[in-house]
C-alpha positions in Angstrom: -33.6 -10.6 23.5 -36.4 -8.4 23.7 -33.9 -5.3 24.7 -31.9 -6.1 21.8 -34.4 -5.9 19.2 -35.9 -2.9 20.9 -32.6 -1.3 20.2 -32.8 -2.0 16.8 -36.0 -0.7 16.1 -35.0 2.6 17.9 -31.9 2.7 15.2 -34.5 1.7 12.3 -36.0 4.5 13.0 -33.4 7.3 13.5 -31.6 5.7 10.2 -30.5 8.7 8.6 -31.7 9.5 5.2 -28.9 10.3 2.2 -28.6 13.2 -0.7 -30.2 13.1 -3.3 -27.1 14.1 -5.1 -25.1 11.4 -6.8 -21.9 12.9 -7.9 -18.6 10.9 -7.9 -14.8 12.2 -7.6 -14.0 15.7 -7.5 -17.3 16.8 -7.9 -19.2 14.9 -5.1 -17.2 17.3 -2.6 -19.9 18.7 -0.2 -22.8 16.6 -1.4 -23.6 14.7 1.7 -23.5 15.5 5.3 -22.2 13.4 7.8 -25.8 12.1 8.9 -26.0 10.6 6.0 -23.9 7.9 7.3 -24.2 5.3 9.8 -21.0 5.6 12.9 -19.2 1.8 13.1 -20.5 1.4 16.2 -24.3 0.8 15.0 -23.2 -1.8 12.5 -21.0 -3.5 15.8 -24.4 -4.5 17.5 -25.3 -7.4 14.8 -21.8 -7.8 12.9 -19.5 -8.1 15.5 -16.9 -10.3 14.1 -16.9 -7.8 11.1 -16.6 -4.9 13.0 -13.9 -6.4 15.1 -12.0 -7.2 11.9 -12.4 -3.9 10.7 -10.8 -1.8 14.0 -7.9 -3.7 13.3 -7.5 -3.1 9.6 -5.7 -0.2 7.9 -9.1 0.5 6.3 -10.1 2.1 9.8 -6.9 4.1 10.7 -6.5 5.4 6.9 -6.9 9.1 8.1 -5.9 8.1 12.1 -2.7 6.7 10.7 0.5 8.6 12.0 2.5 8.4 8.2 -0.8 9.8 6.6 -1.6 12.4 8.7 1.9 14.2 8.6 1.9 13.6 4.9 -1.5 14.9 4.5 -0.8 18.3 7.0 2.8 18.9 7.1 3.0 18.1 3.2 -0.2 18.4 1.4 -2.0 21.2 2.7 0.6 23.7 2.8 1.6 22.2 -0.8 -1.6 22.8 -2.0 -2.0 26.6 -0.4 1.0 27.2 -2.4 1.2 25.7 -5.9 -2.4 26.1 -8.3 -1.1 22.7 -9.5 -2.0 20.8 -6.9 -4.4 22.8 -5.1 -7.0 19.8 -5.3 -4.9 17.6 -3.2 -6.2 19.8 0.0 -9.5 18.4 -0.6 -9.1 15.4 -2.7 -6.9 13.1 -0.1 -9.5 13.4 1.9 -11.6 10.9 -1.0 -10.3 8.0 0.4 -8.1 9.0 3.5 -11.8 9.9 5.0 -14.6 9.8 2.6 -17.4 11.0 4.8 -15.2 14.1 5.5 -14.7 14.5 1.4 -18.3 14.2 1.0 -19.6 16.3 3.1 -17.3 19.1 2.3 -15.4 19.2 6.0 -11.8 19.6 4.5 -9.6 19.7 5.8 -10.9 17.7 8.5 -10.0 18.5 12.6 -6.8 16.4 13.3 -7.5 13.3 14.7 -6.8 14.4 18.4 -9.9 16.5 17.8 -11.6 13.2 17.9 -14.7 13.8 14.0 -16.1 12.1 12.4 -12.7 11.7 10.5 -12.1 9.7 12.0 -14.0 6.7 10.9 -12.1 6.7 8.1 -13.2 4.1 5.2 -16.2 2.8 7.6 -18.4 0.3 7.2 -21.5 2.2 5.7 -19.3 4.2 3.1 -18.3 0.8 1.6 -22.0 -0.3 1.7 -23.8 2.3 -0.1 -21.1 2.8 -3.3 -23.6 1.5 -6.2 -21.2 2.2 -8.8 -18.3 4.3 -10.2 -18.4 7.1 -13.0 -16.2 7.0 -16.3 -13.9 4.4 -18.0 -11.4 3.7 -14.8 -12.1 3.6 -11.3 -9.6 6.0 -9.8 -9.2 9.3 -7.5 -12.4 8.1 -5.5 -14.3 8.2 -8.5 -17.0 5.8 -6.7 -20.9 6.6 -6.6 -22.6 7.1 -3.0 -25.9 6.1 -2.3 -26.3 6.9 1.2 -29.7 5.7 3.2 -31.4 2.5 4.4 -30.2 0.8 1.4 -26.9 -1.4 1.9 -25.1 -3.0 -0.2 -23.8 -6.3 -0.6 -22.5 -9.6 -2.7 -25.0 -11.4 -1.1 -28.7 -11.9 -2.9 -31.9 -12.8 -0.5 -30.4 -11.2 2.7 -32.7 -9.6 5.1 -31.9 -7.5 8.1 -33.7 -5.9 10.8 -31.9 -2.7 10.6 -31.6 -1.9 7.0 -32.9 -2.9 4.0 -30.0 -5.2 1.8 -29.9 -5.6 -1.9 -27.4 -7.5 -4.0 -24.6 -5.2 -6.0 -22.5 -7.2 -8.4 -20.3 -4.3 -8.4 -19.1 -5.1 -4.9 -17.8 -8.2 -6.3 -15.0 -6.5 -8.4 -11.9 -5.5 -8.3 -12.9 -2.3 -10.1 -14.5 -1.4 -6.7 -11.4 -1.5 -4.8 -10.0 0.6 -7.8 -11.7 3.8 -7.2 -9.3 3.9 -4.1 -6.6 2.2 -5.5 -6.0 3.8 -8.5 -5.0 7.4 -8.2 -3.6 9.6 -11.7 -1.3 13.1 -10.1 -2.7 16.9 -11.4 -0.2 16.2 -13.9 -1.9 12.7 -15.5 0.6 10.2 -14.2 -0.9 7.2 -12.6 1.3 7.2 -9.1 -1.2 4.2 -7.6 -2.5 1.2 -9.8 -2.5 -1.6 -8.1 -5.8 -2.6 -9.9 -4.8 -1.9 -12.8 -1.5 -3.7 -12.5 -3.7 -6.9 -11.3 -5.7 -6.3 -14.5 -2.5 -6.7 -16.6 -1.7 -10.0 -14.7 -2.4 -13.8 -15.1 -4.6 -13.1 -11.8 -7.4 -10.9 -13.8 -7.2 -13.5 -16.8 -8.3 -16.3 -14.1 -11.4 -14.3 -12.6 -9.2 -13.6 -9.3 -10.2 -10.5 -7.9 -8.9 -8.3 -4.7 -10.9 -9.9 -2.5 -9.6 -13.3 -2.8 -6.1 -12.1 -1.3 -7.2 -9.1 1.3 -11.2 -10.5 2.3 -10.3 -14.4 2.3 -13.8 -16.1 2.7 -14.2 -18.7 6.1 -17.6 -20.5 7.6 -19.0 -18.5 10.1 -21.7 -16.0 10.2 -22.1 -11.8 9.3 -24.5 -11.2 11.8 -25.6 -12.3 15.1 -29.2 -13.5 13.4 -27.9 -14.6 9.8 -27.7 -18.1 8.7 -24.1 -20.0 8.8 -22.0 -19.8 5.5 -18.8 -18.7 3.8 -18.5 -15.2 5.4 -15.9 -12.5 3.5 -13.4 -11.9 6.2 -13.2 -7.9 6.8 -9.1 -8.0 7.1 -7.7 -6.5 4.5 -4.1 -7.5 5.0 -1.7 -5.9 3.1 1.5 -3.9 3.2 0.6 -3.1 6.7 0.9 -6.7 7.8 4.1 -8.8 7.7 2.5 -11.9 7.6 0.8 -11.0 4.3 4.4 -9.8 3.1 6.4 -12.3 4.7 7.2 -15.3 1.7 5.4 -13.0 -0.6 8.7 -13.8 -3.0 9.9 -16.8 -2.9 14.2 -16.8 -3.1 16.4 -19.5 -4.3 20.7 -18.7 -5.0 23.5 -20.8 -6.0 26.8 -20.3 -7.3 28.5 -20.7 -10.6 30.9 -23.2 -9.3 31.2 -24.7 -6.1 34.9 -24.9 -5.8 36.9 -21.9 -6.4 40.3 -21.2 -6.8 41.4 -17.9 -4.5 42.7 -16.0 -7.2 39.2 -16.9 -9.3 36.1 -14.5 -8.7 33.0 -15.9 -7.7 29.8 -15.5 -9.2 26.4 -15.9 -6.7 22.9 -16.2 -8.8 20.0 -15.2 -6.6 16.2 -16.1 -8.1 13.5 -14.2 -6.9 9.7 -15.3 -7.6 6.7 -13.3 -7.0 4.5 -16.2 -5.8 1.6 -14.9 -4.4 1.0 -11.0 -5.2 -1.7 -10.8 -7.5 -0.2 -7.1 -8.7 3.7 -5.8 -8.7 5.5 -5.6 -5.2 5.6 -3.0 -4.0 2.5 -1.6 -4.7 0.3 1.2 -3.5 2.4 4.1 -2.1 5.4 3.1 -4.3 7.0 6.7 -3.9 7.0 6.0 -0.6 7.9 2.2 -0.2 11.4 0.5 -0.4 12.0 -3.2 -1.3 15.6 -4.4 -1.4 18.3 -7.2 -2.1 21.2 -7.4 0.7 23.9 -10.4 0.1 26.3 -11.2 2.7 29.4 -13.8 2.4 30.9 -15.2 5.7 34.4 -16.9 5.2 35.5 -20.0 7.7 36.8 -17.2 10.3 33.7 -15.5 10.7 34.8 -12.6 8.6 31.9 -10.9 6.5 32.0 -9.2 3.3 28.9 -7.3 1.4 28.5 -8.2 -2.0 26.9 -5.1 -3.9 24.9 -6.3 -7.2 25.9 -6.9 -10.3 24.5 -3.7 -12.9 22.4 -5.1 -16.2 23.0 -1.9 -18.1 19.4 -1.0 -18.2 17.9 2.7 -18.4 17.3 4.7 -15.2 19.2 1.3 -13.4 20.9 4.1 -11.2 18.1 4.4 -9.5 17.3 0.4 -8.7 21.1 0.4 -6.5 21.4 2.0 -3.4 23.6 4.8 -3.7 25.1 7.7 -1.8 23.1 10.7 -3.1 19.9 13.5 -2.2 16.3 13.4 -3.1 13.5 14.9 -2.2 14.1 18.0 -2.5 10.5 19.3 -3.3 9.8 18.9 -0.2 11.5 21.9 0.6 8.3 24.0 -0.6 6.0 23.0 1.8 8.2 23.5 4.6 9.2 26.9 3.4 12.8 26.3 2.7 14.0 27.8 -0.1 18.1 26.1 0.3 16.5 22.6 1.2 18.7 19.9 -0.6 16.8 16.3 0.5 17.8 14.1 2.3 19.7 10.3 1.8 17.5 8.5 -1.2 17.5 5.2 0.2 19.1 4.7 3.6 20.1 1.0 2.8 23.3 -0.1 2.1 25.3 1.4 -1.1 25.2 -1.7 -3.5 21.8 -3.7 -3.3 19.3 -4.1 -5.4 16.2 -1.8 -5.0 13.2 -3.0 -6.2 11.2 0.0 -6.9 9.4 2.9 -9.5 10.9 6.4 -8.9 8.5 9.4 -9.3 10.0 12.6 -10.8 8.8 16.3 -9.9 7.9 18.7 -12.7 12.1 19.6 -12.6 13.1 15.9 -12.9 13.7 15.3 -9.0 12.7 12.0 -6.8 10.1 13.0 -5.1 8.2 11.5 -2.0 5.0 13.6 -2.5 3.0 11.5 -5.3 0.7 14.7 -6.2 3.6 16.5 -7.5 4.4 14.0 -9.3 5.3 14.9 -13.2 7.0 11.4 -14.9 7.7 8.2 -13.9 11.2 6.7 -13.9 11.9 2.6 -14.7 9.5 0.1 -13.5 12.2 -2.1 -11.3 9.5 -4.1 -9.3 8.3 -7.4 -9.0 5.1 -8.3 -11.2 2.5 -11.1 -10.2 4.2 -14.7 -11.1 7.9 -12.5 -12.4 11.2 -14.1 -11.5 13.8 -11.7 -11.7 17.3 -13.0 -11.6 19.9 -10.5 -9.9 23.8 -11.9 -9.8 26.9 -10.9 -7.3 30.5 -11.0 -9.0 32.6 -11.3 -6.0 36.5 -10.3 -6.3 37.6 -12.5 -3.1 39.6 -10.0 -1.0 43.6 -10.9 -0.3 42.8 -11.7 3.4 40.1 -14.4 2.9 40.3 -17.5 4.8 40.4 -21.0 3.1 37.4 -23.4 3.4 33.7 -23.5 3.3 32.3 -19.8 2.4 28.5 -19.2 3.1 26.2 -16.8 1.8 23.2 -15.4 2.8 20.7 -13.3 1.1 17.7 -11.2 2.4 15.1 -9.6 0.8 13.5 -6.6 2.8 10.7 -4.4 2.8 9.9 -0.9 4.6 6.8 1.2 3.8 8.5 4.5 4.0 12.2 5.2 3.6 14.4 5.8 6.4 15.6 9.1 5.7 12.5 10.9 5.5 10.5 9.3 8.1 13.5 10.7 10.3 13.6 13.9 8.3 9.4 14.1 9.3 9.9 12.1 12.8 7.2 9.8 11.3 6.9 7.2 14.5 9.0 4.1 14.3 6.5 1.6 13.2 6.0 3.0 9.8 9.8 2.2 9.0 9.8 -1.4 10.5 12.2 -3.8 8.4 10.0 -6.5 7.6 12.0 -9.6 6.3 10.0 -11.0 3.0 12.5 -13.8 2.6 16.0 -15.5 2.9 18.3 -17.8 0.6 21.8 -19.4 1.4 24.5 -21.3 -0.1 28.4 -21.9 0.3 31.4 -22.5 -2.1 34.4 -24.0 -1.0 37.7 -22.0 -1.7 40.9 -23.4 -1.9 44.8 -22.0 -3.1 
């Protein structure tokens, strides 16, 4: 006991002391150093659990994460060398992909082989000294920094040995999470709002913020020598975990009729509910993300057919149906190549239902790169508590057998597209198919 609180004293001591500079966004680049901020691994001696939590969140791997980093280098930067328009990306990923980097002017950071600072990504002591954000919307990192023995917390009353605590209500809101979850393109198009989409929702009417879903509270304790209570859980699930998305939307289907004559079509109604997403799904990265409707019918012989959706007529509905066709072709300009013409815009199978927001390129292209992006297209996805209603009208082929014919929906979910991860060679995990939910029902078919 007496070594351990030796240690802390040696730590009180060496705390390292913060700018004075209080700048937020773009203009807080180079204001700090990285001794202004505490490394993880002094906040792991009393918050263990915490810490633990954190090493396995995406909240520590946001600038170590494979997808980020050849987005960020193989896309970004060489974007940004060449195009005025977007030269701010080179520094201004770095806001939220990793802030201490950002702040004190290291950008582009060493790649994470090189083993920085960086590396820390969104760390512990970033989160706990943000006072505050600057203007009317939190977005683009536009949070305030008040690096030094002063932490921040939702908690009043709470004293440490380490570091002195005071309460910020700010912490408490979902306007915090904002600054990083909110991000407007060089061109003013808002190409992340998942806080602002929860604002719009029944969740922000009912005083449900962010941290309900992604820090769930449970009893236990935030440090080794603090009192037992309701402790905010440091997980931040998300898209990143499949049991956050799995049963995210809730799926019912039935059809029209239940007995069918053969030379009849059949028509298959499939309900999907957004039960527990307290913004749109998907969210986030929705350039990058994919969410889509696959319907299979199996007749009594085992044969199966695909069913492709039913259109609704809507505008920009082409790009809401998987289709044969190119995008991406801006990509081309970071990789030097002049004659590039994209590559596959969905890589799932021609005829389901996408459930997605295309972003456009200042010369009206689908783009993957959100910092180049110009306009958005239609706004296909899911809101918080929306039921969309997709149907299947099914021509039953010559050769179908007779009898009981079952079908089965799924509705899937990949954080980056197939093409272009294999385009990039992004690693395999990023494209994992991750199975939100399943429905089923039959129809009898007679002659």
């Amino acid at each position: 006991m007496g070594q351990f609180f030796s240690a802390l004293l040696i730590l009180s001591i060496a705390f390292p002391t913060g700018s004075i500079a209080q700048k937020a966004g773009d203009e807080a680049l180079g204001t700090q150093t990285y001794d202004s901020f505490e490394k993880p691994a002094a906040c792991a001696s009393c918050h263990v659990d915490i810490y633990q939590q954190w090493t396995q969140a995406i909240m520590s791997q946001a600038y170590t994460h494979h997808w980020d980093e050849i987005e960020y280098f193989e896309l970004a930067v060489p974007h940004a060398e060449k195009d005025p328009m977007v030269a701010g990306v080179k520094a201004g990923c770095n806001g939220c992909h990793a802030p201490l980097s950002f702040l004190a002017g290291d950008v582009p950071p060493p790649r994470p082989e090189e083993g920085s600072r960086a590396n820390e990504s969104v760390s512990c002591d970033l989160c706990h000294v943000i006072k505050s954000f600057e203007g009317e919307e939190p977005f683009n990192f536009n949070y305030v920094v008040d690096p030094g023995r002063k932490k921040y917390g939702p908690k009043p009353g709470v004293e440490s040995p380490h570091h002195d605590t005071e309460l910020n209500e700010f912490m408490t809101t979902a306007e915090y999470c904002g600054t990083c979850h909110n991000e407007m393109s060089p061109y003013g198009v808002w190409v992340k709002s998942t806080q602002l989409e929860w604002k719009e929702g029944p969740y922000a009417k009912q005083g449900v913020p962010c941290h309900h879903c992604h820090m769930p509270k449970a009893p236990g304790r935030s440090a080794k020598m603090a009192e037992e209570g309701l402790v905010a859980q440091h997980l931040f699930h998300g898209a990143h975990d499949p049991g956050k998305l799995a049963g995210a939307v809730e799926m019912r289907m039935h059809p029209a009729e239940r007995e069918v004559d053969v030379r009849d079509p059949v028509v298959i109604n499939v309900q999907l509910h957004n039960a527990k997403v307290g913004h749109k799904i998907p969210s986030g990265s929705v350039e990058d993300r994919i969410m889509w409707l696959h319907v299979i019918a199996t007749d009594s012989d085992g044969k199966q057919y695909h069913l492709p959706v039913d259109r609704k007529g809507f505008d920009g509905e082409e790009y809401t149906i998987a289709a044969d066709v190119l995008a991406y072709q801006d990509m081309g300009v970071p990789l030097d190549d002049t004659a590039f013409k994209g590559v596959q815009r969905d890589g799932v199978p021609i005829g389901d239902r996408i459930f997605r927001m295309p972003y456009f390129d200042p010369q009206g292209r689908m783009t993957i790169m959100q910092w180049n992006t110009k306009s958005l297209g239609v706004d296909y996805r899911i809101g918080p508590r929306e039921t969309k209603v997709e149907t299947f009208t099914w021509e039953l082929p010559d050769d179908i057998a007779l009898g009981r014919v079952t079908f089965k929906a799924e509705l899937n979910y990949q954080r980056l597209v197939q093409p272009v991860a294999d385009f990039l060679e992004v690693p395999v995990d990023e494209t994992e198919i991750v199975r939100i939910n399943t429905a089923s029902t039959w129809i009898e078919i007679y002659d």
